[in-house]
C-alpha positions, 0 to 999 in steps of 0.5 A, spaced: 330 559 547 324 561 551 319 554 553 315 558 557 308 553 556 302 555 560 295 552 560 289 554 563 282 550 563 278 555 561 271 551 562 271 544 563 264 540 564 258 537 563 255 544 560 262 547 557 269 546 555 274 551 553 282 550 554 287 555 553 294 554 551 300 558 549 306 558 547 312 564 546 309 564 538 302 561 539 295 562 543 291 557 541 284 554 544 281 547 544 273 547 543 269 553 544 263 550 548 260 556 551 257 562 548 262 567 545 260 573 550 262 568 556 268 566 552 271 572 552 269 574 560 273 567 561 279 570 557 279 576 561 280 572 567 286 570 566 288 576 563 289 574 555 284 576 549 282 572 544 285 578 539 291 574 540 288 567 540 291 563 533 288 557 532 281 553 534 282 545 535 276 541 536 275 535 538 268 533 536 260 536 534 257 535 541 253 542 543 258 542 550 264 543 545 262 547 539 256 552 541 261 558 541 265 556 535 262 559 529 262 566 532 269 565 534 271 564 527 267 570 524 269 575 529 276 574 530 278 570 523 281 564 527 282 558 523 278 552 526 281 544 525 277 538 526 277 532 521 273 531 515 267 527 519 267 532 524 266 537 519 261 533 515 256 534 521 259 541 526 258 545 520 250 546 520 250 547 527 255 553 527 253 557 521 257 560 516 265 560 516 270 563 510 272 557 507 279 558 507 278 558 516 275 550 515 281 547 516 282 538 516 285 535 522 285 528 521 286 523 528 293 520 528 296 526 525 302 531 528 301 538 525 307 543 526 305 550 529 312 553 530 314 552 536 308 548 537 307 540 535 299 538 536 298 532 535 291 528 535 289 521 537 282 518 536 277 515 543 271 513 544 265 517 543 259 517 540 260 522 536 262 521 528 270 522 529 271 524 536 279 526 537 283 529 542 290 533 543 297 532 546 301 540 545 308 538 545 313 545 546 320 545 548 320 538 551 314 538 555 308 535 554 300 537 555 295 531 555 287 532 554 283 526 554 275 526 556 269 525 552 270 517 552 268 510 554 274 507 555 281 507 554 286 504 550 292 501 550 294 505 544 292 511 548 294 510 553 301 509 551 301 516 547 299 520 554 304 515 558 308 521 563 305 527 560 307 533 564 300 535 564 294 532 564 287 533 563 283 527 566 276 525 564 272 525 571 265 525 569 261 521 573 260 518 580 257 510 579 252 510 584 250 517 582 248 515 576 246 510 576 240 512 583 240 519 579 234 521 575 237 520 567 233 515 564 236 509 563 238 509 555 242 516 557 244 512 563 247 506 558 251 511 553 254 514 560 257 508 562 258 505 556 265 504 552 263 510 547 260 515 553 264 517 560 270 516 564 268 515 571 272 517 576 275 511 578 276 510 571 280 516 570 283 515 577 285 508 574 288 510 568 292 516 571 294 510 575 298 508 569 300 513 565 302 519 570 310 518 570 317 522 573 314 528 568 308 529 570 307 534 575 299 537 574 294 534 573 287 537 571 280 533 573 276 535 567 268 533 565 265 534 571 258 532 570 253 537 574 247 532 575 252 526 578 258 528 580 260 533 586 268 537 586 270 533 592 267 527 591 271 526 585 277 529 588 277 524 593 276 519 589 281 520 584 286 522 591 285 515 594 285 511 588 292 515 586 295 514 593 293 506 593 297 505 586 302 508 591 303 515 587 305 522 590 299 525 590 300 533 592 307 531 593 311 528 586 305 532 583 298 537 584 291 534 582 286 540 581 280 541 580 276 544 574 270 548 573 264 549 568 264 557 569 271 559 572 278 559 569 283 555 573 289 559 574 293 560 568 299 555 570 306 554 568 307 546 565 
């Protein structure tokens, strides 16, 4: 049996979001946040088309998750999955689809894709029916876990000792909070239906990062109120205080809103 499972983190942050996953038999996207021109520069990175690409999940309607995927679906005929909610409103931003493309996801479920498993869960965002995705192949997991306030026992149950993980690191508290947002935007952002701060994410990666994991993404990045390094030192110092491995037992690394990180083995 082949279990070659690779992953790369197309686009990740406040201005775009794109994930690569591919398996022997699969070639699949997660939310297509940018336009589909830079999509396919982004593709090309990393050596693939989105020719090949068979699938498109989507976690929720906001722009930063969606602004490519009308295009995607008419210009190459993918099939596109969200739940009901997220249908009911997305579908007015991203244009016309065939019919038979629009495909119902619901949070909770486990859809089997040959050699692929997905499986979705639902957080905490102020979107309609806002979920995530765990990608199981040949024994191995992939976690994705951004676009929320806080984290639930539940979820954070279902994540426990991923083999990889994409972590929500949105924000630095301080910044945010002394930046120039107005203090409503500021509310949402800090409030248990907005973002991860890095400490938050670093706390949660703090409990659910096991024997298996061995590579962890820091995704989400807001460009007004983080930096790259101060969220990886962060994230760094938080793990090794909790007496984890960090670069050791497991890699951290870091993503990009416009640069594909290396298509990775898990």
């Amino acid at each position: 049996m082949n279990d070659e499972f690779k992953v790369s983190m197309l686009a990740s942050g406040s201005s775009g979001n794109v994930t690569y996953i591919e398996t022997p038999e699969h070639k699949v996207l997660v939310d297509a946040g940018l336009s589909g021109k830079k999509i396919e520069t982004l593709m090309q990175s990393i050596g693939r088309s989105l020719n090949d690409v068979d699938q498109l999940f989507v976690t929720h309607e906001h722009v930063d998750h969606i602004k490519g995927v009308g295009i995607l679906a008419r210009k190459y005929g993918m099939p596109v999955y969200a739940n009901e909610k997220t249908w009911q409103v997305m579908s007015d931003k991203i244009g016309t689809i065939n019919p038979e493309q629009k495909q119902i996801f619901e949070a909770g479920q486990t859809k089997l894709f040959g050699d692929l498993d997905v499986e979705s869960f639902s957080v905490s965002h102020d979107a309609a029916d806002p979920q995530f995705y765990l990608f199981h192949h040949a024994n191995k997991t992939f976690a994705m876990l951004t676009d929320t306030g806080y984290v639930s026992g539940q979820v954070a149950g279902l994540i426990n000792n991923a083999d990889a993980i994409l972590m929500e690191a949105n924000h630095d508290v301080a910044m945010l909070r002394y930046g120039g947002y107005a203090w409503s935007l500021k509310q949402r952002i800090l409030g248990d239906e907005g973002h991860l701060s890095n400490e938050d994410g670093a706390l949660t990666l703090a409990n659910i990062i096991g024997s298996n994991t061995k590579q962890v993404y820091l995704g989400h990045l807001s460009q007004e109120n983080n930096q790259v390094p101060l969220a990886h030192l962060t994230v760094e110092q938080i793990l090794q205080e909790n007496d984890l491995g960090v670069n050791h037992d497991f890699s951290l690394f870091d993503t990009n809103p416009d640069r594909a990180t290396t298509l990775a083995s898990i």
